[in-house]
Phi, psi and omega in degrees: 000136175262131200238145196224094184243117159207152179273123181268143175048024185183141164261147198268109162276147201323288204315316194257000186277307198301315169290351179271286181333323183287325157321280202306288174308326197280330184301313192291017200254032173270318173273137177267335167291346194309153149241249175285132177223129165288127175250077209264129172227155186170136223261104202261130159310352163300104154313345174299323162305110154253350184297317171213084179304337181218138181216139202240159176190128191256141196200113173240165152236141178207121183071025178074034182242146171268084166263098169262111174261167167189145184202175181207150185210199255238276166243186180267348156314305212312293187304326180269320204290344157288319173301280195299350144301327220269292192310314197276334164289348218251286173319321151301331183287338190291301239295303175271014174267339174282338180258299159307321162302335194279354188270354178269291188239157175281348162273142165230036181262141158280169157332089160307061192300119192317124186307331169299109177253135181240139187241123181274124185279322202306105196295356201225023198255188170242294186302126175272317180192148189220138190255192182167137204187122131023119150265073166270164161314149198195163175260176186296332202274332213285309166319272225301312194290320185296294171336299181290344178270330169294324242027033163285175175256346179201141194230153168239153189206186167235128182269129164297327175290314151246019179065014188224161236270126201229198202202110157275142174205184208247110192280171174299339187275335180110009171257168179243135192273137181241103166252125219237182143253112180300000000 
């Protein structure tokens, strides 16, 4: 596992770097794959936050998976020890969701999302970035769980169910919405 600690808008002290780390790794032994895991800190200058002044966000892959966290307090313990709890439930939850499908279907990967990010140089463009990625089929619940370890608001996805191509996203009540194509 590659562990990546660095700071935005703040210096990391040795103490708490040696402690991110330490986290990061313990969370990281439930996957025998992690690879590279990003480690962000950063620090917002309003004093009117002050609950939440440091804010930390954690970013893996695991299991042909995207796991992003995040969280924010007070100091920057507070935030990684809320992060790295966050992290370390967000893997056990891929681990057994990945393991029960694999007692299900005979593939055990989920919707992979594709390494090509292409960035538009051209200043006079709309498109700013543009993603891409592999569609396979996948079920609704299977979409809902991908979605919530990106931490998007919408996932696109091939409904397994109907062979099409559909679009989950997160309504205002806190349910979740589906667009489907007739």
């Amino acid at each position: 596992m590659n562990v990546r600690i660095h700071g935005r808008n703040t210096e990391i002290a040795d103490d708490v770097r040696d402690l991110a780390l330490e986290k990061v790794e313990h969370a990281g032994r439930i996957f025998d794959d992690v690879g590279n895991v990003d480690v962000e800190f950063s620090e917002n200058g309003n004093p009117r936050l002050t609950d939440a002044k440091y804010r930390v966000e954690i970013t893996s892959s695991a299991g042909g998976q995207i796991v992003r966290v995040e969280s924010a307090a007070f100091d920057a313990r507070a935030a990684l020890d809320t992060a790295s709890d966050k992290y370390e439930r967000q893997l056990r939850r891929l681990k057994e969701r990945l393991i029960q499908r694999s007692r299900r279907l005979s593939h055990k990967d989920l919707n992979a999302l594709g390494d090509a990010v292409e960035e538009v140089g051209d200043r006079d463009a709309v498109v700013v970035r543009r993603k891409r990625f592999t569609l396979r089929p996948m079920s609704v619940e299977e979409a809902a769980l991908q979605m919530e370890m990106l931490g998007h608001d919408f996932f696109v996805f091939l409904d397994a169910d109907t062979g099409k191509q559909s679009v989950l996203y997160n309504r205002r009540d806190g349910d979740l919405g589906m667009i489907e194509p007739e």
